[in-house]
N, C-alpha and C positions, 0 to 999 in steps of 0.2 A: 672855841677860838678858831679864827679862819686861818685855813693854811693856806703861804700866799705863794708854794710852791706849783706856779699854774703859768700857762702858754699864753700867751697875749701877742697876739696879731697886730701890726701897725705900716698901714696902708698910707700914706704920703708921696707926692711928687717930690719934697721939699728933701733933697739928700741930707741938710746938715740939721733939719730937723728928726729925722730919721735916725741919725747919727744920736741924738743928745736925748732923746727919747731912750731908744734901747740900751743907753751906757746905766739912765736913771731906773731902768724895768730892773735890769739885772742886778745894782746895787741893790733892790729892795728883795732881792730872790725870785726875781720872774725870771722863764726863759723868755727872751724876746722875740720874733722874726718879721722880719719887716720887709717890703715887698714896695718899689716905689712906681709899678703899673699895676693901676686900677684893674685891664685886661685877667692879666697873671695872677692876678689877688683872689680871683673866684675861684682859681685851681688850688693855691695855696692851702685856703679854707678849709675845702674838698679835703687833699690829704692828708694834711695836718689836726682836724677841728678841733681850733686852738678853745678857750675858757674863756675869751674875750675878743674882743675885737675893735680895735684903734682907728679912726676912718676920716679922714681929712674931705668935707664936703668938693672943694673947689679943685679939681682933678681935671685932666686932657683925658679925651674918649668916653669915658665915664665916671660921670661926677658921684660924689657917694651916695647921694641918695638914689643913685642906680646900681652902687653896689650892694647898697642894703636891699632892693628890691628883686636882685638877681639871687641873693642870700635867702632871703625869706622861700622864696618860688620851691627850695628844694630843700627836701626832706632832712638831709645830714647836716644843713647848716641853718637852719632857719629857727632854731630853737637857739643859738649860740649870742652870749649879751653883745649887745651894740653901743660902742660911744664915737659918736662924732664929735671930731676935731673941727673947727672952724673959725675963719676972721670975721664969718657975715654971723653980724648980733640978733638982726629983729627978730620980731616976735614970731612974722610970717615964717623966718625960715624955721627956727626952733619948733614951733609948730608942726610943719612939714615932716622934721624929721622924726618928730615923736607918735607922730601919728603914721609912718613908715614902721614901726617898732622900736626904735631905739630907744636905748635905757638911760640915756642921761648925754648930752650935749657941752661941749667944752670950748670956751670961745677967748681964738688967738690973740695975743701973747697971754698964757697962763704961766702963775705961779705950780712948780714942780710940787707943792703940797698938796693944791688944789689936787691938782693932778692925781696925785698919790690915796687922796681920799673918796676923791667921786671912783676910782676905780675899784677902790676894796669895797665900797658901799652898793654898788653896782654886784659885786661877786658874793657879797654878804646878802644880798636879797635873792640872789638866782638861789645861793647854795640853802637860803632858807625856804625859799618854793619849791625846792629838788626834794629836799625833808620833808613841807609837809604834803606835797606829794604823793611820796612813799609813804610815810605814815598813814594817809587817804586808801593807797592802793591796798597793803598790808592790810587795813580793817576792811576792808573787800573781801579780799583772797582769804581772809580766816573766818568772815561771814559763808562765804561762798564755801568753804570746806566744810565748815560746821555743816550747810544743809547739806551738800554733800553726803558728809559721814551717817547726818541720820536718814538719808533717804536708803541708802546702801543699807543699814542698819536694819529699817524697818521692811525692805523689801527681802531681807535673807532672816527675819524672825517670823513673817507672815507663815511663808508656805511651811516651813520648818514647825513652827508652833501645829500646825495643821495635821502634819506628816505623825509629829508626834502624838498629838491625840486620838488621832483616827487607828493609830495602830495600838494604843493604850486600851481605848475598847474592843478590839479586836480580841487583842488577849483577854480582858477581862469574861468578853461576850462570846467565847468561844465557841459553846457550844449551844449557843441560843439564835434563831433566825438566821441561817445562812443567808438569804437575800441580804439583811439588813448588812451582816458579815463583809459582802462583796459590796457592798456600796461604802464602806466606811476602805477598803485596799483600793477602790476605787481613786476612792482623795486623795492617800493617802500617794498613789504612782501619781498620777495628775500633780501635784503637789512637789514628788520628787522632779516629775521634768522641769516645771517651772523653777526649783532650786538649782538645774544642772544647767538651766538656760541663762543663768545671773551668772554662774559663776564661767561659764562656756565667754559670756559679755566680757568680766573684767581679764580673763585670760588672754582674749582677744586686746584687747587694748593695751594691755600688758606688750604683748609681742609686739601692736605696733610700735609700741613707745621705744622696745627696742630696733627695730628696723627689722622685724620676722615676722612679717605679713607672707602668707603664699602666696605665690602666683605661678605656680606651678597648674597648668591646664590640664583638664581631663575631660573628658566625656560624659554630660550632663544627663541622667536618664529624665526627661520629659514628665513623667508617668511621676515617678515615685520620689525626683526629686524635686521638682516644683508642685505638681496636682496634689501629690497625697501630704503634700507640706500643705498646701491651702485649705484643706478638705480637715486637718487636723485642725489647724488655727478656729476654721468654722464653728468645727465642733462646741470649742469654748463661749463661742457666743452665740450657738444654738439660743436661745431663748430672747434674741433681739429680733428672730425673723428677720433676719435682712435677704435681699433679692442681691446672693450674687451671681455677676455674669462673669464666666472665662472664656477667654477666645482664646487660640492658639494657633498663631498665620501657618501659611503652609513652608516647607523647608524650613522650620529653625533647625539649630542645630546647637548647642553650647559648649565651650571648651571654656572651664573654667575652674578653679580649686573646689571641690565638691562643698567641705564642712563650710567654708567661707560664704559658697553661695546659696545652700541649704540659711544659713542663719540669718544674710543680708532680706532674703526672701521671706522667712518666717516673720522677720521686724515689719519690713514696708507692708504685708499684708496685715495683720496683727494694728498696727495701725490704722489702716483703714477701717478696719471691720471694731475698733475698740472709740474711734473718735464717730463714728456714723451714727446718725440717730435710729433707733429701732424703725424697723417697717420701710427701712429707703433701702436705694440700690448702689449696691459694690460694683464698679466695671474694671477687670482685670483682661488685661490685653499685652500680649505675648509676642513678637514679631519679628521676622529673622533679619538682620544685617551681618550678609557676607555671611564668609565659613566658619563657623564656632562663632560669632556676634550675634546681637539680639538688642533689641528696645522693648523693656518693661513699664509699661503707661499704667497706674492703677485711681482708680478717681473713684472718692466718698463723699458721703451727702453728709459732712458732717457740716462745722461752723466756719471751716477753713483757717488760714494762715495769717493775721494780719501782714501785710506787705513787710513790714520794719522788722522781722520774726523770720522770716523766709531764708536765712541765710543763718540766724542765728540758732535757731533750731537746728542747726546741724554739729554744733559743740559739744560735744561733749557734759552730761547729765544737766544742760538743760533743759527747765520745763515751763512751758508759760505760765503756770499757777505753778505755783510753789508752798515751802510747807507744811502744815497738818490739814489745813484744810487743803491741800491742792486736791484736783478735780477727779485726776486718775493714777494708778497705780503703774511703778514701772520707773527705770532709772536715769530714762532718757538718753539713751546713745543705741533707740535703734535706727534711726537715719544718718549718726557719726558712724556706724558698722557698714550699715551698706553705700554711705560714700567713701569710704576707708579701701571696700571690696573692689566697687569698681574705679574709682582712682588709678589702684594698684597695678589694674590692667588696661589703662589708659584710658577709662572710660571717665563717667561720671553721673552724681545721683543729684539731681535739680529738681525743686516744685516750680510749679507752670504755672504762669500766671490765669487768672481765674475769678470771674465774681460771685460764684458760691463753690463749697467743699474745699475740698484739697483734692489736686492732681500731681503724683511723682510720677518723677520719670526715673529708669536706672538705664543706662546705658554701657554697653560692651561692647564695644570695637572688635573685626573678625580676627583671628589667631588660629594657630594650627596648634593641633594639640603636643605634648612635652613627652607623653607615652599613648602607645598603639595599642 
C-alpha cells in the first residue's frame, strides 16, 4: 500500500489557487509547500527535494516548461516526478510537456479527485520503478559478490593447495634427492609470498575502507625498493622472455610510505609483464619531479585497454574476463592499490591513451620527507 505521507511541491502564480491546492494536499496527509515564483521554485526544489512536484505551465519569467527544464539539467532534481497544472489543452502543448519529462498533465479547472488520483498514480509508478530498480541493483550486487567471493576464494586455495603439497613431499621425500627436496621449498616459499601478497591486498583495502591509508613519507631506496621489486616480479615470468627496459632519469629521489609503494609497484609492474605477449618488450621509466616526486611511465606489448575499461579497471576486483573461464589469475585491485597510494599523496594512477598495449602512468607530486 502507498504511503501518502510525502512532500509535494506546487508552483502557481495563481495565490488562491495555491491557497485551495495546499488546504486539499494536507487533508489527504501530504505536507504541502508551495512557492508562487517560478524564479524561487528551482531553489525550493534544491533544498527541500520534495516527492512531487505541482507546476502551473503559464507563469511570468519562467513558464514551466522551463522550470521542468532547469529541473531536469541538475542532478538532485531531475529524477523528481513532474505534473503540470495547465488551462492550455492541446495536444501540441501536452506533448511538449511530456516529452520535457513530465509524468502526467492536468488541465484547468480540475475536479479535486481527479486531482487526487493522477497524483497517487504518478507516486504509485515512481515508488514501483524505485523497487524494481533496486530489486535490479540487489541481483547485481549479489551477482557481483558471488564472483567476487569465488574469485577471493580460489586465489587464497591455489597457492595454499601448492604450499601444502610441496611441503607434504618434502616430509615424505626426505631423505631422497635433495635437489628435487629444494625445488619442491622452493614452491613451496614462492607460493607463501604469493598467499602474503592477497592477504597484504585485502588488509590494504581494509584500512582504506577505514580512512588508514599511510601517507606518512620516508625515503625510498632506489636499488632494493623499486629495481629488486622488478627484478623479483621478472623472475616469475622468466619463461616469457620478455625484453625488459629500466630507465631511471637522473636526480629522482622518493618520499613516500615504503610498504605502500613497495606494493603499488609490485602490482603495476606484475601487470605489465603478466598481460605482455611472450618475446615483446616491457619499457619501465623512472623520472624525477621535484624533491621526493617522481613520474612512473611503464608500457607493454600486451592487447591493451579497450577505451570504455580505462577508468573502470581501476575498481576495485574488477576483471575484464571473468569467471572460471577468465583469462588470468589475480583479484583485480592492483591498479585500485596503486591509485589508492598515489591519490593519497596527491598524486595519481591514469592509462594513457594509446593504439596498441597498455601505458600507466603513477604519479607523485614532490613532498619532504615526515622523518630524517
Amino acid at each position: 500500500m502507498f504511503n501518502p505521507q510525502k512532500t509535494i511541491l506546487v508552483i502557481d502564480d495563481e495565490f488562491h489557487l495555491l491557497v485551495g491546492v495546499k488546504a486539499l494536499l494536507e487533508r489527504e496527509g501530504y505536507q504541502a509547500i508551495t512557492v508562487n515564483d517560478s524564479t524561487s521554485a528551482l531553489q525550493t526544489a534544491r533544498e527541500h527535494h520534495p516527492d512531487l512536484i505541482l507546476c502551473d505551465v503559464m507563469m511570468p519569467f519562467m513558464d514551466g516548461y522551463k522550470v521542468r527544464e532547469a529541473l531536469r539539467d541538475e542532478n538532485v532534481t531531475k529524477d523528481i516526478p513532474f505534473l503540470f497544472l495547465t488551462a492550455r489543452a492541446t495536444q501540441e502543448d501536452k506533448l511538449r510537456g511530456l516529452n520535457l519529462g513530465a509524468d502526467d498533465y492536468i488541465t484547468k479547472p480540475f475536479d479535486h479527485r481527479e486531482l487526487m488520483a493522477r497524483i497517487c498514480a504518478v507516486l504509485n509508478r515512481y515508488e514501483k520503478g524505485q523497487a524494481d530498480m533496486r530489486k535490479k541493483m540487489d541481483e547485481q550486487i549479489f551477482r557481483l559478490q558471488q564472483e567476487i567471493s569465488h574469485n577471493i576464494s580460489h586465489e587464497l586455495r591455489t597457492p595454499m593447495t601448492q604450499i601444502l603439497l610441496a611441503l607434504d613431499l618434502v616430509l615424505r621425500n626426505k631423505q631422497e634427492q635433495p635437489d628435487e627436496l629444494n625445488q619442491f621449498v622452493e614452491i613451496a616459499l614462492s607460493q607463501s609470498h604469493r598467499l602474503n601478497g592477497i592477504i597484504d591486498d585485502l588488509i590494504f583495502l581494509s584500512n582504506y575502507d577505514r580512512g588508514a591509508v599511510s601517507t606518512f613519507r620516508q625515503s625510498i631506496n632506489i636499488e632494493v625498493d623499486f629495481l629488486e621489486i622488478i627484478r623479483i616480479r621478472q623472475e616469475l615470468y622468466v619463461g616469457k622472455k620478455m625484453n625488459v627496459q629500466v630507465s631511471v632519469g637522473p636526480g629522482v629521489s622518493i618520499h613516500a610510505p615504503r610498504r605502500e609503494f613497495r606494493q603499488a609497484i609490485g602490482h603495476l609492474v606484475d601487470n605489465a609483464l603478466k598481460f605482455t605477449a611472450p618475446v615483446s618488450e616491457v619499457q619501465i621509466r623512472l623520472e624525477a619531479k621535484g624533491e621526493g616526486g617522481f613520474v612512473l611511465t611503464i608500457s607493454d606489448g600486451g592487447n591493451g585497454i579497450p577505451v570504455e575499461y580505462r577508468e573502470k579497471v581501476f575498481e576495485r576486483f574488477f576483471q575484464i574476463s571473468q569467471g572460471d573461464r577468465r583469462e588470468y589469475n589475480g583479484l583485480g585491485v592492483g591498479l585500485t592499490v596503486a591509485r589508492i597510494v598515489s591519490q593519497s599523496l596527491g598524486g595519481d594512477t591514469v592509462i594513457l591513451p594509446g593504439k596498441s598495449g597498455c601505458t600507466v602512468r603513477m604519479l607523485i607530486p614532490p613532498g619532504k620527507l615526515d622523518i630524517i
